[in-house]
Residue frames as qw, qx, qy, qz and C-alpha x, y, z in Angstrom:
[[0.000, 0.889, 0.458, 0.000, 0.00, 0.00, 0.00],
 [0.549, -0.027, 0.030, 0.835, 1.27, 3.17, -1.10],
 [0.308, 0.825, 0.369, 0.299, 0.17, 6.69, -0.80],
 [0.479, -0.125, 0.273, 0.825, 2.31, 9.61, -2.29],
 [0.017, 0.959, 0.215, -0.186, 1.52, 13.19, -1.67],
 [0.558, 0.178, 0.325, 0.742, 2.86, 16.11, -4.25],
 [0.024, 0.744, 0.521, 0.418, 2.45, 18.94, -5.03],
 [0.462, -0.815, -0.304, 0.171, 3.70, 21.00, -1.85],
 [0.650, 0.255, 0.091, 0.710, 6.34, 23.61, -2.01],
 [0.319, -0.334, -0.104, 0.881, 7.02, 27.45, -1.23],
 [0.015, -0.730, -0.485, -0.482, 4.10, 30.29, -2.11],
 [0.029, 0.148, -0.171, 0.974, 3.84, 33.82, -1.20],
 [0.306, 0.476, 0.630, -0.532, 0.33, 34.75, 0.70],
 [0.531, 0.480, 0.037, -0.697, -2.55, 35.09, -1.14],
 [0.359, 0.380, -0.706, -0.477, -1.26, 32.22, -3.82],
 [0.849, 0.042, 0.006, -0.526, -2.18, 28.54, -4.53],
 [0.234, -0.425, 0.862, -0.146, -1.06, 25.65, -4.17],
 [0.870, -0.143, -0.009, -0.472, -3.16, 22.29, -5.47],
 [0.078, -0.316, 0.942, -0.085, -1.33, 18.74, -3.91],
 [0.676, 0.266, -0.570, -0.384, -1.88, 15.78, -5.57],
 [0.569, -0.396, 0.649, -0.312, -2.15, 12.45, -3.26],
 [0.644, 0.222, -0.510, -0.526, -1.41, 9.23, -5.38],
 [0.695, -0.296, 0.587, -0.292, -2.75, 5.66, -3.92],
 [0.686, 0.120, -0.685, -0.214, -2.10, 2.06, -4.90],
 [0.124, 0.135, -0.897, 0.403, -1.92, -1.29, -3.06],
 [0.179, 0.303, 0.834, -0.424, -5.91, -1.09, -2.27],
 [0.246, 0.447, 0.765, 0.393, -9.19, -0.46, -3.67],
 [0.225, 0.023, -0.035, 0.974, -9.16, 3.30, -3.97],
 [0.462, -0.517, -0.466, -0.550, -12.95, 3.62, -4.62],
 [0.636, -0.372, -0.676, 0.021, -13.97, 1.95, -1.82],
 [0.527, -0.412, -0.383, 0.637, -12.02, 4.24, 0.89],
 [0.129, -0.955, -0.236, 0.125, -12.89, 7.62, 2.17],
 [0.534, 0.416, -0.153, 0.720, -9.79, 10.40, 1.63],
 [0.102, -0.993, -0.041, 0.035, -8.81, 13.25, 3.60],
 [0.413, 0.644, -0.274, 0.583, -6.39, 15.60, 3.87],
 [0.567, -0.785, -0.155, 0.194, -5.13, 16.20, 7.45],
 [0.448, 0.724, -0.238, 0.468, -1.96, 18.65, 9.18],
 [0.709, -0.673, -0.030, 0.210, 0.21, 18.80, 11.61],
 [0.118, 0.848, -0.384, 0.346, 3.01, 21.65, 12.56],
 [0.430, 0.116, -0.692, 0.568, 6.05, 20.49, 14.75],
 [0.085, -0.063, -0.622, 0.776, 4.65, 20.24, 18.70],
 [0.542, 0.057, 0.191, -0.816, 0.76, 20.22, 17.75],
 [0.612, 0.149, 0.756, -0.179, -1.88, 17.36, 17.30],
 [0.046, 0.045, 0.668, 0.741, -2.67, 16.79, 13.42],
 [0.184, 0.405, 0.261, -0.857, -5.74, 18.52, 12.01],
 [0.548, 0.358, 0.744, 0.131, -8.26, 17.81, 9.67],
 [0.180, 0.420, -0.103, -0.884, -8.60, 20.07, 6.80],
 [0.555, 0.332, -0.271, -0.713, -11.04, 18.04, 4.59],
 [0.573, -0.007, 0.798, -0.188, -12.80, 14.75, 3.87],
 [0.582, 0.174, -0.495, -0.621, -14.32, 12.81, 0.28],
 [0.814, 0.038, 0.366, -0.450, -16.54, 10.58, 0.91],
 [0.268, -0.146, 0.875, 0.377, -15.79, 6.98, -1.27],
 [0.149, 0.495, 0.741, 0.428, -19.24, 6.92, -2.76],
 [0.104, 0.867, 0.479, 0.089, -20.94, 10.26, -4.05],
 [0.377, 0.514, 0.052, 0.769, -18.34, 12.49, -3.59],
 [0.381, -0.870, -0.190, -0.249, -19.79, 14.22, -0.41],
 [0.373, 0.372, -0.391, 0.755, -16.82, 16.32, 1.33],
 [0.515, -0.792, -0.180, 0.273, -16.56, 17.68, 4.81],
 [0.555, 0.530, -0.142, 0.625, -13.87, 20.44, 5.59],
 [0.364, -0.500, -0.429, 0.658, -12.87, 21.89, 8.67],
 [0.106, -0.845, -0.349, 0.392, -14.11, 25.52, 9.30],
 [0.072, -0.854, 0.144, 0.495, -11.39, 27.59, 8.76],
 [0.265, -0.111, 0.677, 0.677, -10.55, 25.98, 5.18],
 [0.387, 0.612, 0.657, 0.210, -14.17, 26.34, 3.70],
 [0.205, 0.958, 0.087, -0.181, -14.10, 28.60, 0.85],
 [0.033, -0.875, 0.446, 0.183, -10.65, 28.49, 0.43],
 [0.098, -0.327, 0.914, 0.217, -9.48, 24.67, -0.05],
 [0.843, 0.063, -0.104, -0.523, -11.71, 22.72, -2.29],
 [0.476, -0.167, 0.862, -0.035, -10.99, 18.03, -2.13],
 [0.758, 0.321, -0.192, -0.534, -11.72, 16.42, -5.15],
 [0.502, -0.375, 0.749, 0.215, -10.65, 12.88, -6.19],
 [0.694, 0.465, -0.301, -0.461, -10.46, 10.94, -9.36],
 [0.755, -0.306, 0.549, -0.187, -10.94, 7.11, -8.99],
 [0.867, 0.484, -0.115, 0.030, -9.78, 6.41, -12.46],
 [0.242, 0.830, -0.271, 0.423, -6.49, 7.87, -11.58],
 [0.717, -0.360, -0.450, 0.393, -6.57, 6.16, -7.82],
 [0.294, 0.192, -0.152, 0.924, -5.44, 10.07, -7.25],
 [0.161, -0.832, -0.513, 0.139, -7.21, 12.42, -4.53],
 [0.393, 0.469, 0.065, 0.789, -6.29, 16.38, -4.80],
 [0.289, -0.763, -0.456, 0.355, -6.42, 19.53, -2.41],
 [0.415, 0.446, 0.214, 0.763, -6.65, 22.39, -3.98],
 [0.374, -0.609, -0.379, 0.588, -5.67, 25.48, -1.81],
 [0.244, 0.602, 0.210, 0.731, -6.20, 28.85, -2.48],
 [0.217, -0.877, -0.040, -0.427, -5.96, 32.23, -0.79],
 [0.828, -0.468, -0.276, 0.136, -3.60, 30.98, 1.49],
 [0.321, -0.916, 0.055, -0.236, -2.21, 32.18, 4.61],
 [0.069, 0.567, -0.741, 0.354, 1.11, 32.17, 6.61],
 [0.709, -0.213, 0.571, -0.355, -0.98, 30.07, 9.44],
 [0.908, 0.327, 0.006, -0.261, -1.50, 27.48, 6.68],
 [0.528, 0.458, -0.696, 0.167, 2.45, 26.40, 6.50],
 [0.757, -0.326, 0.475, -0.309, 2.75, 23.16, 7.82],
 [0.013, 0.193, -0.885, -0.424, 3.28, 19.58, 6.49],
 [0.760, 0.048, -0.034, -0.647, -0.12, 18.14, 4.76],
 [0.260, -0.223, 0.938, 0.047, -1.14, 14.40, 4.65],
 [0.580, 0.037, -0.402, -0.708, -3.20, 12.24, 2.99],
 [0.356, -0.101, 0.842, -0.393, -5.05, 9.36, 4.66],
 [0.568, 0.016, -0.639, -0.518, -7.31, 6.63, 3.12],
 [0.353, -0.051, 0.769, -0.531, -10.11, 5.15, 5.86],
 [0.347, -0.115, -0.733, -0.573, -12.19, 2.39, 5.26],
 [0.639, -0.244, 0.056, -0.728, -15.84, 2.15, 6.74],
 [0.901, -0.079, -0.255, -0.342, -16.08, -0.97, 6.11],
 [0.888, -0.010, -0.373, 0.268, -12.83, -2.83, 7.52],
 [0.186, -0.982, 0.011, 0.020, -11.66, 0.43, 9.25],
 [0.758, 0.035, 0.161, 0.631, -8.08, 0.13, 7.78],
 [0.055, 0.979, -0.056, -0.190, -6.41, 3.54, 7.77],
 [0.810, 0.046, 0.126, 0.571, -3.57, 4.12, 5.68],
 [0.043, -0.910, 0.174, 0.374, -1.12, 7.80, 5.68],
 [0.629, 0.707, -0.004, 0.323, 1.08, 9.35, 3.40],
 [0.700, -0.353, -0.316, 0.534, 4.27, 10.55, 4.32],
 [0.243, -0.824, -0.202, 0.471, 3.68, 14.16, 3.79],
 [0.465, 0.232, 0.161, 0.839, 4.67, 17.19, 1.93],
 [0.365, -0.157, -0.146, 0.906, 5.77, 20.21, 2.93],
 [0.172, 0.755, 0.524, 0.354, 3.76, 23.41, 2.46],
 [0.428, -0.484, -0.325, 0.691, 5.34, 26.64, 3.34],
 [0.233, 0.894, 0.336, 0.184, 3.36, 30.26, 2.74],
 [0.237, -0.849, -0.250, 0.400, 5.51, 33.16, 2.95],
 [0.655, 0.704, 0.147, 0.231, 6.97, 36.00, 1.38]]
């Protein structure tokens, strides 16, 4: 099982950013995504959820409006496209795949995201 976040890297406020999470090793449909963070010396943080069937998202508070989750199960590839974003917002992101049904959780090992100018 393998999943292999991209896409992170060095932006000035106000810019974008979209990271790219790619899975194999399981049956990508089938499992919920999210994105989650976590800064050095704090607890990790959800910033967004896709559902495995219908597409139905969740997002913590202080990203709605601003980061949108999409995924694309041909592809096995989920995506987190950030905009407007803020100094608070540098951190490292993950990506996590949870199933409902067998509750297997599987993480990514992370990539960087760092706003400033």
């Amino acid at each position: 099982v393998q999943l292999v976040e991209s896409g992170g890297g060095l932006v000035q406020p106000g810019g974008s950013l979209r990271l790219s999470c790619a899975a194999s090793g399981f049956t990508f449909s089938l499992y919920d995504m999210s994105w989650y963070r976590q800064a050095p010396g704090k607890e990790r943080e959800l910033v967004a959820t896709i559902m495995s069937a219908g597409g139905l998202t969740n997002y913590a508070d202080s990203m709605k409006g601003r980061f949108t989750i999409s995924r694309d199960n041909a592809k096995n590839t989920v995506y987190l496209q950030m905009n407007r974003l803020e100094p608070k917002d540098t951190t490292v992101y993950y990506c996590d795949a949870y199933s409902r049904r067998s509750a297997r959780v599987y993480w990514g090992q992370g990539t960087q995201v760092t706003v400033s100018s």
